[in-house]
N, C-alpha and C positions, 0 to 999 in steps of 0.2 A: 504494500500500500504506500508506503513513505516513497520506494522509490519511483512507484509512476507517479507519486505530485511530483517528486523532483525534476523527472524524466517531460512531464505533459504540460509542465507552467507555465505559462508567457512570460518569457522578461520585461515586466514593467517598468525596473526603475534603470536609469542610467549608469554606465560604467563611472566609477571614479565618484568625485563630491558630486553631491544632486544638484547643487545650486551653481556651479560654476563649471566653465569648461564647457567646449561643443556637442559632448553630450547631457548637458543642463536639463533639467526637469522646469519644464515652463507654466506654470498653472494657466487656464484660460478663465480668461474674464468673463465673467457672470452680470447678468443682470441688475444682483445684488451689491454687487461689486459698486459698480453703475449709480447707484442708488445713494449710496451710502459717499461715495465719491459727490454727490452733487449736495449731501446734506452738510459734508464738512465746508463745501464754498461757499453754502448759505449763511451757516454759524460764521464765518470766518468775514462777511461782507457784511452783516448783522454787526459783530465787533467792530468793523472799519467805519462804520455808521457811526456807532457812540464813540468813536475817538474822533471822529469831525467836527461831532455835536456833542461836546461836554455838557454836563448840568449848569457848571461854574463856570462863570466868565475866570479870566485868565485875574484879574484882579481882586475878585473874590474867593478864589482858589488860594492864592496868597495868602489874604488877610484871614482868614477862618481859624488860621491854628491861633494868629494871636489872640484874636477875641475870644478860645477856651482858653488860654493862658497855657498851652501845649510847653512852649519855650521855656516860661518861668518853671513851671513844674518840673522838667526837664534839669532843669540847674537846679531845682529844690533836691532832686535827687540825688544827682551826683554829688552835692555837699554832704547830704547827710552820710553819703554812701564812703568818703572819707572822713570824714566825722567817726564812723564807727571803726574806722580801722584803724587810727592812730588815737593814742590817748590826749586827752586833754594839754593844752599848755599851764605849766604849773610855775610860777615865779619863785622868786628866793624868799619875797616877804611871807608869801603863802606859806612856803613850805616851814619855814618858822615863827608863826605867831601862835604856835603854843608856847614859846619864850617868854610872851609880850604879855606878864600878871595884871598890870597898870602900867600906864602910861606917864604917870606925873612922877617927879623925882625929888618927893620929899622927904 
């Protein structure tokens, strides 16, 4: 049995890699193919649409982040974010006025 499939099969695929070389395995184009081909130029001309026609003028696109205060917040952050990583600055007087009983020198 094994040897008449081997013996009776069509060679179907190509000598060598299936996808390259002159005996390449070529699929034929479908319908679907077809189809599916013409829905990505729609999506894709749909997109080229809204990037013609933004929502925001070019000057309102701009100004929007400052009026949430985007920017300031922005630098709120990265302060506090070395804030935390380095300790406070501590002076000389600081670090000794547990010395400092009273002040008057009676």
């Amino acid at each position: 049995m094994k040897l008449s499939v081997v013996l009776l099969r069509r060679n179907l695929l190509p000598n060598g890699h299936l996808f390259r070389g002159k005996d390449r395995l070529v699929k034929k184009v479908e319908l679907k193919h077809l189809r599916q081909l013409q829905r990505d130029l729609e999506i894709e001309e749909q997109n080229m649409y809204y990037l013609r026609h933004p929502y925001l003028t070019a000057d309102e696109s701009a100004g929007h982040s400052k009026a949430l205060g985007k920017q300031d917040a922005r630098k709120e952050r990265l302060v506090d974010s070395t804030r935390r990583m380095f300790k406070n600055d501590v002076t000389l007087y600081e670090r000794l006025s547990h010395l400092r009983v009273k002040e008057s020198w009676d």
